[in-house]
N, C-alpha and C positions, 0 to 999 in steps of 0.2 A: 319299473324295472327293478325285479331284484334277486340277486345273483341269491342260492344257496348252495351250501357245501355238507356232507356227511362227514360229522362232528367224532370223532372217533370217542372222545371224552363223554359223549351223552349218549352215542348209538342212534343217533339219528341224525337226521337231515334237518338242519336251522337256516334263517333266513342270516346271508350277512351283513354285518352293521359294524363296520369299520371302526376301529376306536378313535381314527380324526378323519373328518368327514374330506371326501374326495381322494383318501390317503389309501394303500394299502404297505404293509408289511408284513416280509415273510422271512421266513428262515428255514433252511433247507438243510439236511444234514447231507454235507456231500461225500467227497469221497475220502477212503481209509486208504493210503496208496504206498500197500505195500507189494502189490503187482500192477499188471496192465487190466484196463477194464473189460469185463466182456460187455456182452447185448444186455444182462438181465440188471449192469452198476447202471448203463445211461437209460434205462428206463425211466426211471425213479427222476432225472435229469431232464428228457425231454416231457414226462408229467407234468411237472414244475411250470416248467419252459410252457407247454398250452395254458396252463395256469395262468400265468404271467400274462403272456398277449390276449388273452383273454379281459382279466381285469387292465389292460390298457386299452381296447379296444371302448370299453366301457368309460373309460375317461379317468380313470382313476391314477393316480401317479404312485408306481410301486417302486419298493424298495426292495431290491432281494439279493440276501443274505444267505451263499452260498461257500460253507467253510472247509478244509482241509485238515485230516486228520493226517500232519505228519509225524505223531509218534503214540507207539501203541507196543502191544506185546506183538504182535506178529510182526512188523518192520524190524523190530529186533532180533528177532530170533532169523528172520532174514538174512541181516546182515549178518547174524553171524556162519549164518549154513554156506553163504557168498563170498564173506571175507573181504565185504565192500564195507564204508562206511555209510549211518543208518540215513542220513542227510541224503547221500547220492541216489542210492534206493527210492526214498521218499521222490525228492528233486523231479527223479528220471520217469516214475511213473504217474507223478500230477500232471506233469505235457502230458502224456500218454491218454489220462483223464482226459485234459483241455483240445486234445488231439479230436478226441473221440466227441464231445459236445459240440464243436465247432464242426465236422467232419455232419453231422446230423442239424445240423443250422440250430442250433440251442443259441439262444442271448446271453450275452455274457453278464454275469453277475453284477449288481452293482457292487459288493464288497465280499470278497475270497477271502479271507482271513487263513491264515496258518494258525494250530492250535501251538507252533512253539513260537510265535509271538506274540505270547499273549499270557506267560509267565507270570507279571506281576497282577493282570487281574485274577488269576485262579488264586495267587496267594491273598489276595484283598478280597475273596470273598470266603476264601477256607478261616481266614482270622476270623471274618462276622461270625462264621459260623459256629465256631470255638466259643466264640464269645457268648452267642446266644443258646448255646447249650446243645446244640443241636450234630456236633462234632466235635471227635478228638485225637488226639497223638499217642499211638502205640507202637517203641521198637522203632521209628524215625516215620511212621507210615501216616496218614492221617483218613480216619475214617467219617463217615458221616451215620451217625445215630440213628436208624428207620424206625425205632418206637418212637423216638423224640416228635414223630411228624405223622400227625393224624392223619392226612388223605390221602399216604401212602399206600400204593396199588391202585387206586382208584382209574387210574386210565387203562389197565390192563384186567382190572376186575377178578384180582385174586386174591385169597386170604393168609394173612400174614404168617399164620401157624404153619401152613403146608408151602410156602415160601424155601427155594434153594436157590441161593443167590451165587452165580459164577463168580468164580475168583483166580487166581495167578498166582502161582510163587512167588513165597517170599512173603505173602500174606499175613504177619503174624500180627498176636497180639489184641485180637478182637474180642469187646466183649459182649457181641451177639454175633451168631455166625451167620448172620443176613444183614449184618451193617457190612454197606461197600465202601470201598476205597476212593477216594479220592485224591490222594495222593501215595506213593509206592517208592521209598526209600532204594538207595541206588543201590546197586549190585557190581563186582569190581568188572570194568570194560565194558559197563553200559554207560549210557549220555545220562546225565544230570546236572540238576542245576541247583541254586543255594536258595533255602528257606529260613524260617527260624525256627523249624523242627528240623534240619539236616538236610542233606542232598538228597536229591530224588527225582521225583519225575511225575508228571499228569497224569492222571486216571482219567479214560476215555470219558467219562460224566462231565465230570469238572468244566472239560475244555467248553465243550459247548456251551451250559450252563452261563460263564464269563462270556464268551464270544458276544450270546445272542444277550447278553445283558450289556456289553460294551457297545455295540453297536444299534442297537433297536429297542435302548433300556428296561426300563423296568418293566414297560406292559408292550405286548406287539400282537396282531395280528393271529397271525397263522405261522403253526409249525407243520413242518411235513419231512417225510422219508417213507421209508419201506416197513410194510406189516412188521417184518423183524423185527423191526427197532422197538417197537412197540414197551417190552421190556426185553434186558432190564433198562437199556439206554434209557429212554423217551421218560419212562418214570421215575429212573434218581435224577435225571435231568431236574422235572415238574420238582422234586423235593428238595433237592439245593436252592433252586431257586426262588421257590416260594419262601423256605426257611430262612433262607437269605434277605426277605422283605418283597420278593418283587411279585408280581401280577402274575408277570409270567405271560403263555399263549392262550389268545384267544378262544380260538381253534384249533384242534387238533386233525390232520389230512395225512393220510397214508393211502401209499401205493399197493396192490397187490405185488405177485414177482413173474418173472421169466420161470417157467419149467421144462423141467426133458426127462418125460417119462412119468409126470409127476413129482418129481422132484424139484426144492430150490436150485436155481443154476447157482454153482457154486466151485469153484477152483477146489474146495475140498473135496466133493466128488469127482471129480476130473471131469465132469463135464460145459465147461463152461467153453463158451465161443467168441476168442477176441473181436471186439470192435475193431482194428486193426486188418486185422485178415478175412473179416467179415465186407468192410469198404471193399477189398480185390475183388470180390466173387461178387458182387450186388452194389447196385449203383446207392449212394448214401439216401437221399431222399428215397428210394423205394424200403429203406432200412427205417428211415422214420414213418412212412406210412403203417407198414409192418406193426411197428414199437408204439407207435401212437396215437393211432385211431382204434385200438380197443379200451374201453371205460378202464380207467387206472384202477379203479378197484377189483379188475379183474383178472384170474388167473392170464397168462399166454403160455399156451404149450406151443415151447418152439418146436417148428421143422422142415423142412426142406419144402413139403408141399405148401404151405403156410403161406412160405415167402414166396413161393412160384404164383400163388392165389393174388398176394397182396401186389405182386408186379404187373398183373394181368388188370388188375383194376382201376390201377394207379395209369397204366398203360392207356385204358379206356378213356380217364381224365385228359392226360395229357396230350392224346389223338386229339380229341375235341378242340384244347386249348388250341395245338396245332393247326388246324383246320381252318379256324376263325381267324387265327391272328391272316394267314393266309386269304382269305376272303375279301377282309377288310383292309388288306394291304398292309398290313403295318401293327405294331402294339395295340391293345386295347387296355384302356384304365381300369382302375378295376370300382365297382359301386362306392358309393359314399358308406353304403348303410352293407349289413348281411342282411338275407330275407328272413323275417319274422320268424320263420319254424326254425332257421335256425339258430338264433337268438334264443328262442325259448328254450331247444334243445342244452347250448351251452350255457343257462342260464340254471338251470336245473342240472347240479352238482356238476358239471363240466361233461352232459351227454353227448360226447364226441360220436361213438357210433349213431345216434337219432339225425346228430349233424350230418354226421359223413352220409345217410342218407338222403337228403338234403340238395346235397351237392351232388349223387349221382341222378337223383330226378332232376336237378336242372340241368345237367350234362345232356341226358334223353329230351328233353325238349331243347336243347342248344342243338342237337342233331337232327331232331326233327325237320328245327328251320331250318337248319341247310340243306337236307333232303327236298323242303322247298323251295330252295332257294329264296327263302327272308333272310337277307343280308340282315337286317335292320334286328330282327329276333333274335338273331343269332351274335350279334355282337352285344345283345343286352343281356343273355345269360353269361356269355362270358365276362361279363363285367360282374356280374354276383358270383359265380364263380371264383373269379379271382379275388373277392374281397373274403370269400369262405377259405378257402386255401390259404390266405394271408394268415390267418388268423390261427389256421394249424398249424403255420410255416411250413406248406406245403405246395406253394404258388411255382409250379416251374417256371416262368418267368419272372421272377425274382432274381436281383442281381447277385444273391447268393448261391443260387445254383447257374450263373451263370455258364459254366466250364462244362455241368451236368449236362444242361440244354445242350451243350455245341457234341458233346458226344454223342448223346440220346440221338440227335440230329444226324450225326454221323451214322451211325447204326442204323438210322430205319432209313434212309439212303441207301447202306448197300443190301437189307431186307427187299426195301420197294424193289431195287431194280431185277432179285433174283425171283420174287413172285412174279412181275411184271412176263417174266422170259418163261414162267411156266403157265400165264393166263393169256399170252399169244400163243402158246399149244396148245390152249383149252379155246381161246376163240378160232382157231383155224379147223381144230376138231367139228367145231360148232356150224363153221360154215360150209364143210364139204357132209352136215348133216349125220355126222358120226356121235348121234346121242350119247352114247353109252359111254365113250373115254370121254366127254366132256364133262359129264356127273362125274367118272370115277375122279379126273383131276379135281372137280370142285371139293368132292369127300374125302380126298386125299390133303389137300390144304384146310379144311376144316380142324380134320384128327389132328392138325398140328398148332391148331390154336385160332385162325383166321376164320374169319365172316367174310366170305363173296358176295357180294348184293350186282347185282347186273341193272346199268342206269342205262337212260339216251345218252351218256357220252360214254360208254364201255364199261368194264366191272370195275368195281374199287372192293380195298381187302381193306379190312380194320382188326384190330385182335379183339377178341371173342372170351367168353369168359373159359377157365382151365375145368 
């Protein structure tokens, strides 16, 4: 067994090889929470999150390293357009974040870090850095040197000459105009805090940088976030920290994004769709089916039909689930083990869709046997079933969706009984021999999504793909 990942830093697919054997550690850049998150921030969140129960399925014991950026230039400028303080801002929309990961069965992190508590390691590695040549102090600001540090761009794969590096006001004092900031000297009625170059405040690099060094030291695992990040973040990250002495990540793991229209979903285009009000319109697990069984490395164009697609499929699973638990009278366990293809599937860079294939072929033969009535067959896929779902965190019976189940339940309760009252007008059609309105009601319940199958105990309806 052995798990591989597409290495953003080498452009290829490598075998992984833990730096302490049965150990994994990650670090995840999470959220910037200077609003509420839509669909396209927990993406990147429940990535991770299969990531994760994946490598524990595998037996490995992870740590994950999931930090909070709450202070940046855009919480700022928030608060000031709000007239709120930038703390409350921050505060109000990390639940929002936690809201929205939990709200999608995400695992909670082993360690959140806030990037403003963690002050004095950014100032104890900006010192190293100073010290070792590699950064300096202009106008109270503190930069970091990018010629000082040979392998810089190396994970984004661009050339230093044609290099234009983002910056913010107030930015003075540089002497290359692609050295960044790492630290940003205060400005009157913004938050700062005291160094020995003056008051100021974190550069969005920096924090990470400390975090993932304070907690998962010098060398770890795996990094991951979104293609974005890529640069300039992910790369003055690699360069602080290597200049700083440390190893740094093993691996580098990036998410594709959420799109509409082709675009990044992004609040600055206005199109972005809260997780929030997204939970009202769609049940949350059909949210994470949506978000999480396409390959993270790949785009998702969101849209209405999309989600209407992913509930009709997801629907199909958990008919089945339904069916069987029903049969068997009661709960079924779910397998010790997943079945081999799909093992392989998530073994090879986390093939979720090869998987999620997987799991709808043993759905079809879990219906099969109850079609023949093999109780016995039929309660054994659903126990591989439910050990594949676990592991996507997408087990309806799961005591996390528990609340979902008793709604779900609710609902196709008052569905059954309104098909039932229209396939008694289709069996009374049927028996005073009136062909033709028994086809049109069965065609007419099709176009709406439903499978009529006609058994020796009368029809049964299932949903049918959209």
């Amino acid at each position: 067994m052995t798990i591989r990942l597409y290495d953003t830093s080498t452009r290829q697919i490598r075998d992984f090889t833990p730096l302490l054997p049965g150990c994994v550690s990650i670090y995840l850049c999470g959220a910037t929470v200077q609003a509420a998150p839509h669909i396209g921030h927990i993406r990147s969140g429940l990535n991770f999150d299969i990531m994760r129960r994946w490598f524990e399925y595998r037996g490995y014991d992870v740590t994950f390293v999931r930090n909070v950026t709450d202070i940046d230039d855009k919480i700022i400028k928030k608060s000031a357009e709000q007239n709120r303080p930038w703390w409350s801002i921050g505060y109000e929309n990390e639940r929002a974040f936690n809201d929205g990961y939990d709200a999608l069965g995400c695992l909670p992190p082993t360690y959140e870090p806030r990037a403003t508590g963690h002050i004095t390691e950014m100032v104890e590695m900006m010192r190293g850095l100073i010290e070792r040549g590699h950064a300096y102090e202009a106008d109270g600001n503190v930069y970091f040197d990018v010629r000082s540090f040979e392998g810089y761009l190396e994970l984004s794969n661009q050339e230093l000459d044609n290099l234009l590096q983002p910056e913010s006001e107030g930015e003075t004092g540089k002497r290359d105009p692609r050295d960044f900031a790492m630290w940003k000297a205060a400005k009157p009625g913004e938050p700062s805090w005291e160094t020995p170059w003056g008051r100021g405040r974190p550069g969005w690099h920096l924090e990470c940088s400390a975090m993932a060094h304070k907690y998962l030291g010098e060398a770890f695992d795996i990094h991951g976030g979104g293609i974005d990040l890529i640069f300039p973040h992910h790369e003055n990250e690699i360069a602080q920290a290597k200049a700083f002495g440390d190893e740094f990540a093993k691996y580098w793991v990036h998410n594709a994004w959420v799109t509409m229209s082709g675009e990044k979903m992004s609040k600055s285009l206005g199109n972005s769709v809260l997780v929030s009000e997204m939970v009202k319109r769609w049940r949350p697990i059909v949210l994470r089916y949506y978000l999480g069984t396409p390959h993270y490395r790949s785009m998702i164009e969101y849209s209405e039909e999309a989600l209407r697609e992913a509930e009709s499929a997801f629907a199909r699973i958990e008919g089945f689930v339904q069916r069987v638990v029903e049969k068997a009278g009661g709960p079924v366990d779910a397998a010790p083990e997943v079945p081999p293809a799909f093992a392989e599937a998530m073994d090879d860079d986390l093939g979720v869709p090869q998987a999620l294939a997987i799991v709808h072929t043993t759905v079809r033969q879990g219906n099969s046997a109850l079609a023949a009535d093999d109780k016995e067959a039929a309660v054994a896929r659903l126990a591989e079933v439910r050990a594949m779902l676990g592991v996507l965190g997408l087990d309806p019976l799961d005591e996390h969706w528990a609340g979902e189940a008793d709604r779900g339940q609710d609902l196709h309760g008052v569905v059954d009984t309104l098909v039932r009252l229209v396939l008694q007008q289709r069996e009374s059609a049927r028996a005073r021999k009136d062909w033709a309105t028994a086809d049109a009601i069965r065609d007419q319940l099709q176009q709406t999504g439903l499978v009529i199958e006609d058994g020796p105990d009368g029809p049964r309806w299932t949903l049918g793909p959209r």
